[in-house]
C-alpha positions as CSV (number, residue, x, y, z in Angstrom):
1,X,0.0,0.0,0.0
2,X,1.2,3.6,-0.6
3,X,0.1,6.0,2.2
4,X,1.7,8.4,3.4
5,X,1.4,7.4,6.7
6,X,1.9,4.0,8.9
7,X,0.1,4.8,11.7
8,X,-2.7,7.4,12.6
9,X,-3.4,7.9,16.3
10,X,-6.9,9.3,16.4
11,X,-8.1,10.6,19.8
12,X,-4.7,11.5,21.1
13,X,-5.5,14.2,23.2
14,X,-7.4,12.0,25.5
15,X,-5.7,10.1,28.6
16,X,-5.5,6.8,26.7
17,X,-4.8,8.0,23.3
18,X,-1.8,10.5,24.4
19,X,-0.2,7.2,26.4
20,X,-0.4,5.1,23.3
21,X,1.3,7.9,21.4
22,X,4.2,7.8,23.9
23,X,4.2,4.4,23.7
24,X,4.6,4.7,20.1
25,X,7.2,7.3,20.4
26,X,9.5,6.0,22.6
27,X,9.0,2.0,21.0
28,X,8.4,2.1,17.5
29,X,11.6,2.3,15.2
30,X,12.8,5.5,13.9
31,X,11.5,5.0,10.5
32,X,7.7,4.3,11.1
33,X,5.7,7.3,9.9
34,X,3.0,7.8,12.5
35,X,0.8,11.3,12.9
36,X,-1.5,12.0,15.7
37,X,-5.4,13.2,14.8
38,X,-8.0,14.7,16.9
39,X,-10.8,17.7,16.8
40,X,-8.4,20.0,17.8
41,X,-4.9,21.0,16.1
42,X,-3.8,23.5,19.4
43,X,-4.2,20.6,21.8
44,X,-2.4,17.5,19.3
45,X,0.3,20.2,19.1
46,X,0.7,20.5,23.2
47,X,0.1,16.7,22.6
48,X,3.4,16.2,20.3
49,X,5.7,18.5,22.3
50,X,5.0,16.3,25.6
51,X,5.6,13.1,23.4
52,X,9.5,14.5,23.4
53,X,11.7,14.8,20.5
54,X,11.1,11.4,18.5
55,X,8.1,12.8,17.8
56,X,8.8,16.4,16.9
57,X,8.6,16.8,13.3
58,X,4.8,14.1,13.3
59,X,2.2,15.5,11.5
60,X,-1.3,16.0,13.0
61,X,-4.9,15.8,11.1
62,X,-7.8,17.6,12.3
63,X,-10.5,14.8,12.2
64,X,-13.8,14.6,13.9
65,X,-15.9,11.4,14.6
66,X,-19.4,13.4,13.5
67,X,-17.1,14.6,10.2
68,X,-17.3,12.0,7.7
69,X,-15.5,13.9,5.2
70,X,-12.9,14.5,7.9
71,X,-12.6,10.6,8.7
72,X,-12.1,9.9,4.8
73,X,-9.3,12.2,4.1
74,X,-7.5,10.8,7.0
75,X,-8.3,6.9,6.7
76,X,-7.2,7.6,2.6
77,X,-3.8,8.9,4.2
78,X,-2.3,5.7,6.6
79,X,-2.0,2.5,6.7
80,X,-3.4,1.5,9.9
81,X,-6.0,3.7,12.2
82,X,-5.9,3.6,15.9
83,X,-8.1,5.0,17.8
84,X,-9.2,5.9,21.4
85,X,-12.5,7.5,20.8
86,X,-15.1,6.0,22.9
87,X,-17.5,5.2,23.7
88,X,-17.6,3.4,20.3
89,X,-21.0,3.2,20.6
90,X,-21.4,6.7,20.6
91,X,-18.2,7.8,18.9
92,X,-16.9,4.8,16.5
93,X,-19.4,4.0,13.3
94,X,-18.1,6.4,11.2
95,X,-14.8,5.9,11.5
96,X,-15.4,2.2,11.6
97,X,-17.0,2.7,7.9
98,X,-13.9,5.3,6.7
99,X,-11.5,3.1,7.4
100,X,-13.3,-0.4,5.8
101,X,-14.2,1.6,2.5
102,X,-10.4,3.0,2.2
103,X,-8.6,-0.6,2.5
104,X,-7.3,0.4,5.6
105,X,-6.5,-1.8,8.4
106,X,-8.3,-0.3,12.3
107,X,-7.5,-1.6,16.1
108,X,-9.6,0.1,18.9
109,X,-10.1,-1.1,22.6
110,X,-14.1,-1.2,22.5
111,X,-15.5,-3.4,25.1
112,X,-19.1,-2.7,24.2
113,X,-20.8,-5.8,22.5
114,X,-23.4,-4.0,20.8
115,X,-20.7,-1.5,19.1
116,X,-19.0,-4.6,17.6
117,X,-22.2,-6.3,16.5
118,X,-23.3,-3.3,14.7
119,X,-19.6,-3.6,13.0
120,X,-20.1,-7.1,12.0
121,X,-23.3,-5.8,10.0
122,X,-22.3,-3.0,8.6
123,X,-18.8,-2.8,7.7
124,X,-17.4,-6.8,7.5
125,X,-18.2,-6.8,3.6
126,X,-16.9,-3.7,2.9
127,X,-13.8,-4.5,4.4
128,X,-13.5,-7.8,3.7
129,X,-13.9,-6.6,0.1
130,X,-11.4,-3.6,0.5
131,X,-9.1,-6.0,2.3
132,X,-9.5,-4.3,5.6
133,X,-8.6,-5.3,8.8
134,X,-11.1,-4.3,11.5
135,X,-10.1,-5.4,14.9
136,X,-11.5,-4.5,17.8
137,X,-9.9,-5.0,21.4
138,X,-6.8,-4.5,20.9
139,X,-6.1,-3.9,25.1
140,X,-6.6,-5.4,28.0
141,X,-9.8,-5.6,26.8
142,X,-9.2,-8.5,24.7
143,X,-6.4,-9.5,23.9
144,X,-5.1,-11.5,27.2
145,X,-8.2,-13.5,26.6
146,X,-8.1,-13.5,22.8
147,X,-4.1,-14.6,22.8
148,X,-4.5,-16.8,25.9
149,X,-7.3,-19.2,23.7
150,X,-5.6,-19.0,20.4
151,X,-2.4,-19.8,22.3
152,X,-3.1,-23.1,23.8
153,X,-5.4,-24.1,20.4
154,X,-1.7,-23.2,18.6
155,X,-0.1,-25.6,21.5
156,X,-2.1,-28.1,21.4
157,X,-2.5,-28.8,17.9
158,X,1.2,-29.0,17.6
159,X,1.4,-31.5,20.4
160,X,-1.2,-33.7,18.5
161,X,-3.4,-33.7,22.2
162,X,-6.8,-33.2,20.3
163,X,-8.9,-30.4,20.8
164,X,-10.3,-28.0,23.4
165,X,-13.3,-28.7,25.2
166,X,-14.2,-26.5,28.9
167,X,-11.8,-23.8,28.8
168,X,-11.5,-21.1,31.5
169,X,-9.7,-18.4,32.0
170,X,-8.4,-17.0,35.4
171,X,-7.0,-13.5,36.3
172,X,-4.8,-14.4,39.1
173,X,-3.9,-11.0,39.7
174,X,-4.6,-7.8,38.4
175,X,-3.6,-4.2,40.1
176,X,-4.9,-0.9,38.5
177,X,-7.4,2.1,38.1
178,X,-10.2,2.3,36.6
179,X,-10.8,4.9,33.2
180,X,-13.4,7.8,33.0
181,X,-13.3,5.9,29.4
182,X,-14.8,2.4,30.6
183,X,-17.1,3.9,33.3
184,X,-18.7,5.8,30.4
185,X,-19.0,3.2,27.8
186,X,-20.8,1.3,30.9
187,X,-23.1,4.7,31.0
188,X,-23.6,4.4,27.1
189,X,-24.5,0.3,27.3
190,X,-27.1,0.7,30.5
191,X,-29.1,3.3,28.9
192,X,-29.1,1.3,25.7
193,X,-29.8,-2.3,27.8
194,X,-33.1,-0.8,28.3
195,X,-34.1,-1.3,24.9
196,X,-35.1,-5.7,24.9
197,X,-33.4,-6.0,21.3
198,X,-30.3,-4.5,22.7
199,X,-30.7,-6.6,25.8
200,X,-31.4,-9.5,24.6
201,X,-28.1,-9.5,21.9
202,X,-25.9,-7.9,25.0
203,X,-26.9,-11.2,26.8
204,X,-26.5,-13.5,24.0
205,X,-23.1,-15.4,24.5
206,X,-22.6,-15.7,20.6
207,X,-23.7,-11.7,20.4
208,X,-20.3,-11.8,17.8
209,X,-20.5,-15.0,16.2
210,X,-21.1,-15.1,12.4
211,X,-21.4,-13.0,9.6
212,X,-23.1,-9.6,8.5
213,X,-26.9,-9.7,9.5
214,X,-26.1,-13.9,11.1
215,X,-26.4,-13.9,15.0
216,X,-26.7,-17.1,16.0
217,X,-29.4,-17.4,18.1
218,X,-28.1,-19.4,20.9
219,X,-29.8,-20.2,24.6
220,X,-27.9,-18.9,27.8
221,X,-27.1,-22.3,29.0
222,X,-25.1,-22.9,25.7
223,X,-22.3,-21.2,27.3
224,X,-21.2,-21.3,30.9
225,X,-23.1,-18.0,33.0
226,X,-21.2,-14.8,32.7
227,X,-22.1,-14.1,36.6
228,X,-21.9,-17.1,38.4
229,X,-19.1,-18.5,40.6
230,X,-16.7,-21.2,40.2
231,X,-15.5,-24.2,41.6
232,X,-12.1,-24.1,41.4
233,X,-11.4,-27.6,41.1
234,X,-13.6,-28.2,38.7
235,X,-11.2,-25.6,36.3
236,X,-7.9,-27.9,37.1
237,X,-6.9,-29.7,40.1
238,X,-4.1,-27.3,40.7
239,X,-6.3,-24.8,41.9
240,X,-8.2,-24.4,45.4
241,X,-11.4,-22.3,46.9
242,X,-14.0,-20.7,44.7
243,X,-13.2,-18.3,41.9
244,X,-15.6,-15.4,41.2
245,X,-17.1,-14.0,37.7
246,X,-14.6,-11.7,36.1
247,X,-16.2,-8.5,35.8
248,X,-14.9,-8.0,32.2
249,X,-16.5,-11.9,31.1
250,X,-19.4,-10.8,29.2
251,X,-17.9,-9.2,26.7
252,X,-14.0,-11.3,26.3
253,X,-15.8,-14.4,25.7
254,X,-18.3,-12.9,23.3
255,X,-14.4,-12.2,21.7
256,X,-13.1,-15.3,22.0
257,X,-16.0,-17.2,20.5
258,X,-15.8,-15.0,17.6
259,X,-11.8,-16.2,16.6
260,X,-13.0,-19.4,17.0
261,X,-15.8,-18.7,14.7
262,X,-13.7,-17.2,12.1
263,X,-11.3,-19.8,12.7
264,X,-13.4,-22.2,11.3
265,X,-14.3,-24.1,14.9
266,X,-10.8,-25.2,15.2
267,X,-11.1,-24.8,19.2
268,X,-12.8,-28.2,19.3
269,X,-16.9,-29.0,18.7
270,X,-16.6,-29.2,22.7
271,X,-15.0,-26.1,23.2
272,X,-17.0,-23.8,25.8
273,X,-15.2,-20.8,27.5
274,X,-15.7,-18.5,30.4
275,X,-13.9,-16.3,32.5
276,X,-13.4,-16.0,36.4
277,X,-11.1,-14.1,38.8
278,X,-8.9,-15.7,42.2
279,X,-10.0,-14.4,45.1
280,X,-8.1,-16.6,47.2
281,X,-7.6,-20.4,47.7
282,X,-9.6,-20.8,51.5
283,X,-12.6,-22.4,50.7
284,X,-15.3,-20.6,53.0
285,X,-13.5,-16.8,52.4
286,X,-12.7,-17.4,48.8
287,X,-17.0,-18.4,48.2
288,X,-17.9,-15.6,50.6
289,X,-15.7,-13.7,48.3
290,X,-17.2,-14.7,45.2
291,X,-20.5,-13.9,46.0
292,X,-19.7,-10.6,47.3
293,X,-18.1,-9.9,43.8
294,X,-21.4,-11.6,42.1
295,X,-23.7,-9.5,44.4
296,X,-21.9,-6.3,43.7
297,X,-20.9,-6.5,40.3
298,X,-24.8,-6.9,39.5
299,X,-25.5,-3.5,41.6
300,X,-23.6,-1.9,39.7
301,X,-24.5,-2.8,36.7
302,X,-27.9,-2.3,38.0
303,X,-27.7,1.6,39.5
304,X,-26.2,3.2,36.2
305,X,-29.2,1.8,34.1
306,X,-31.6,3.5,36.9
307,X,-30.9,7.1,36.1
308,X,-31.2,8.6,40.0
309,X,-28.7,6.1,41.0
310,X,-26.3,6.6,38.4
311,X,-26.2,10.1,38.8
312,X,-24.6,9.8,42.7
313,X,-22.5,7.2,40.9
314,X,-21.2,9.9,38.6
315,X,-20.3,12.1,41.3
316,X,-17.6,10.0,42.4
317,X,-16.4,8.0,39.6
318,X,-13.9,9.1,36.9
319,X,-14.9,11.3,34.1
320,X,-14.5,10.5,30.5
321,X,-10.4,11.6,30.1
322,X,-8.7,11.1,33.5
323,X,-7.0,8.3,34.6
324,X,-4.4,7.4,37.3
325,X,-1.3,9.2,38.0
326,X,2.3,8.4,36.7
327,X,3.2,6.4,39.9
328,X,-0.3,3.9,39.6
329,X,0.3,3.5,36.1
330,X,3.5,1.9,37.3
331,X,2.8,-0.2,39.7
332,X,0.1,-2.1,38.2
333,X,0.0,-5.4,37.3
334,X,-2.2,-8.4,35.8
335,X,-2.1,-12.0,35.4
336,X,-4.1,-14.0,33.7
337,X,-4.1,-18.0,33.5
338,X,-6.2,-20.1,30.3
339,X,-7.2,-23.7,31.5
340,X,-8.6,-26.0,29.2
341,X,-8.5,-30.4,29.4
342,X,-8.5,-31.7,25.4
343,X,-10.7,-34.3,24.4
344,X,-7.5,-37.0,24.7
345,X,-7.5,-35.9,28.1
346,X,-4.4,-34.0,28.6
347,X,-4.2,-30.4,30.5
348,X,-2.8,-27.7,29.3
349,X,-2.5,-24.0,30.3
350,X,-1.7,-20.6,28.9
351,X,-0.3,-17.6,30.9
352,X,0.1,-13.8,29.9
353,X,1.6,-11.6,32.4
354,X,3.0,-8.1,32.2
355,X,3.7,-5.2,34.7
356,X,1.9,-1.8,34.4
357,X,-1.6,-0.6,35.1
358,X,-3.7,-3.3,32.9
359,X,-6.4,-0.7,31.4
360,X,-3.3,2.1,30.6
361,X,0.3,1.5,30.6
362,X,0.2,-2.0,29.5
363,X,-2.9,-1.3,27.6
364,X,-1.2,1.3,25.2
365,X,1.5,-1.5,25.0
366,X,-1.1,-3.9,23.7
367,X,-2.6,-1.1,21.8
368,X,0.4,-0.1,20.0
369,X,1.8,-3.2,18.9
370,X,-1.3,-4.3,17.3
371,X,-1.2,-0.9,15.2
372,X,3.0,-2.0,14.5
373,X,1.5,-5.0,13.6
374,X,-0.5,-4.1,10.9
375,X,1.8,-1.3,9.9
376,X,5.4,-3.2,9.7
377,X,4.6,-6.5,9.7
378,X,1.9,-7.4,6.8
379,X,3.9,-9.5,5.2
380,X,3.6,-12.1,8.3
381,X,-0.2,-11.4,8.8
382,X,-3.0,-13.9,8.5
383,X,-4.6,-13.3,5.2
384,X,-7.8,-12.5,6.2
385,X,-9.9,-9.4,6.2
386,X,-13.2,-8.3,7.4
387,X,-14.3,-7.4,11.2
388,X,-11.7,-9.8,13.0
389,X,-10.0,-10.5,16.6
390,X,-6.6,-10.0,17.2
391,X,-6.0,-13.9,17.6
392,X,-7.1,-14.1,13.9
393,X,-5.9,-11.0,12.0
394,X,-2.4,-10.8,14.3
395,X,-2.3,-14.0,16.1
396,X,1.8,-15.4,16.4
397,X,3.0,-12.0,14.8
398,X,1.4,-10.0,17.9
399,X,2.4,-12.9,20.7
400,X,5.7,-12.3,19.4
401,X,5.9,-8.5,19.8
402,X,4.7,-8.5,23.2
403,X,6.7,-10.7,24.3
404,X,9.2,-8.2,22.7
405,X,7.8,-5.6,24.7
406,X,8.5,-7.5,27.9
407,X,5.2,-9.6,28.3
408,X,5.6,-12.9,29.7
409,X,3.1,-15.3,26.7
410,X,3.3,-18.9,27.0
411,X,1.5,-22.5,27.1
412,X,2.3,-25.7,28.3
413,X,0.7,-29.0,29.0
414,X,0.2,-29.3,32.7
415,X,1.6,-33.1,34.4
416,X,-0.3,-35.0,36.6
């Protein structure tokens, strides 16, 4: 492709979208022409002189999410469009449709099912004819659980052990804030939840499964529940106590169902996923734990779709733009764990671990390899196009740059 640019950063005057631009500054090599887009050329300009002197002489694009036009002309310029403008729902269609016309290849870190469905209808033809990729998720949101499935499929299949059947994944550890982003894409997806179309697709567990205009309609108990806790035992025999729902599970394994969708059902006929989170190992405090976290997590859920409720939330969470300081950023952490038993009966699991804040430092790590990906690397890429995951449109080309960037990714079979 000739473009002038690699990469586009759109949103880079917001909290996440100026970290993945650092991130981009300080990691990508010298050559890779990036420029940084936004409403509003005085603040990308403030923007570019905090991003130090790599990224001095980048150009900037004054784009706007309600100017088509504007999305157009700057999807026609670069290879690759990254953006930080959310809520998608609100924010993300139009670009979404820019980039798939112009043949040119998107990552975002939506975690909104609905946005993504929408997607699938409305832009998978156009870019699978323009030879777009369109991946969503591209941070901690989902590519932990996206990698962590496709890794131990990879694994597996190269061991000759069969396929996948109950997979689950556990996040053993995680340390960070939470965004003014995320807490208003939750905002967006309440007041939408009240709609029973919208409901019924956000509660679907194969929302993202097939093609333009093909939700599978599939019954709640095909899937294991989104919001109930776990056995640990019953995950692998390693593991001890109870294990509550993640809070992030209803939209990852909508994720990971689709790669295995697009892949072709190469996870296994028995594959079923679902995600949980350690609490501890004692039995009685790790279940009074889990249910604490099920109880809550459903509050919440349930007093920002009740509007008098969510408007005492709002005065104390973040606001759309802030984020943690410097020092929390730092000093985060996650860990997640993929278990899955094939159907010869061998165990197996995947980790991914990195150190950072999970939904900003490591996330514009994630964030801005995929975009390197794409850019530097398309002569390594799966060739596919259309609305994909990361497993399937970067799969071992982005395990292998984060593990570059200093992210523990591996899988093993587990001994008795």
């Amino acid at each position: 492709m000739s473009r002038e640019f690699d990469v586009v950063v759109f949103g880079a005057t917001g909290f996440v979208g100026e970290l993945t631009a650092q991130y981009l500054a300080d990691h990508a090599p010298a050559s890779t022409r990036i420029a940084l887009a936004g409403r509003s050329e005085t603040k990308l300009a403030a923007v570019r002189r905090r991003l130090g002197e790599r990224a001095r002489d980048w150009p900037l694009i004054v784009a706007d999410s309600d100017s088509p036009s504007s999305l157009d002309a700057m999807c026609a310029r670069t290879q690759v469009v990254c953006t930080t403008v959310g809520p998608y729902l609100r924010y993300g269609e139009n670009l979404v449709i820019a980039a798939a016309t112009a043949g040119t290849d998107y990552v975002d870190l939506t975690g909104e099912v609905p946005f993504v469905r929408h997607s699938i209808d409305k832009a998978d033809e156009l870019a699978t004819a323009s030879g777009a990729r369109i991946v969503h998720s591209c941070g901690f949101d989902s590519v932990p659980s996206d990698l962590g499935a496709y890794l131990l499929h990879r694994t597996i299949a190269e061991d000759g052990a069969g396929e996948m059947t109950d997979t689950t994944m556990v996040v053993t550890s995680l340390r960070g804030g939470v965004s003014g982003g995320t807490v208003d894409s939750v905002r967006v997806i309440a007041e939408m939840a009240k709609d029973a179309e919208t409901r019924s697709l956000i509660m679907n567990p194969q929302a993202l499964s097939g093609g333009s205009g093909e939700t599978p309609r599939a019954g709640l108990n095909s899937e294991p529940s989104d919001m109930t806790p776990v056995d640990a035992k019953k995950v692998d025999p390693s593991l001890r106590g109870t294990l509550a729902p993640f809070f992030m599970s209803s939209y990852n394994t909508r994720v990971v169902r689709r790669s295995n969708y697009l892949l072709d059902g190469a996870y296994g006929d028995a594959f079923r996923y679902q995600e949980t989170m350690s609490v501890g190992g004692v039995p009685g405090l790790s279940a009074a734990l889990a249910g604490i976290v099920t109880v809550g997590t459903g509050a919440f859920l349930g007093a920002m779709s009740f509007a008098p409720t969510r408007k005492v939330l709002d005065m104390v969470l973040p606001k759309p733009g802030s984020g943690p300081g410097e020092k929390s950023r730092e000093t985060g952490n996650f860990v997640t764990q993929t278990f899955t038993t094939t159907t010869t009966g061998r165990r197996y699991r995947s980790q991914m671990r990195a150190h950072g804040d999970p939904g900003y430092k490591a996330t514009a790590v994630m964030l801005g390899e995929a975009s390197l990906a794409l850019a530097l690397d398309r002569d390594r890429l799966p060739d596919r196009a259309g609305v994909l995951t990361p497993a399937v449109a970067m799969g071992d080309v982005l395990i292998d740059r984060l593990q570059a960037a200093g992210f523990v990714v591996e899988a093993h079979e587990l001994k008795a």
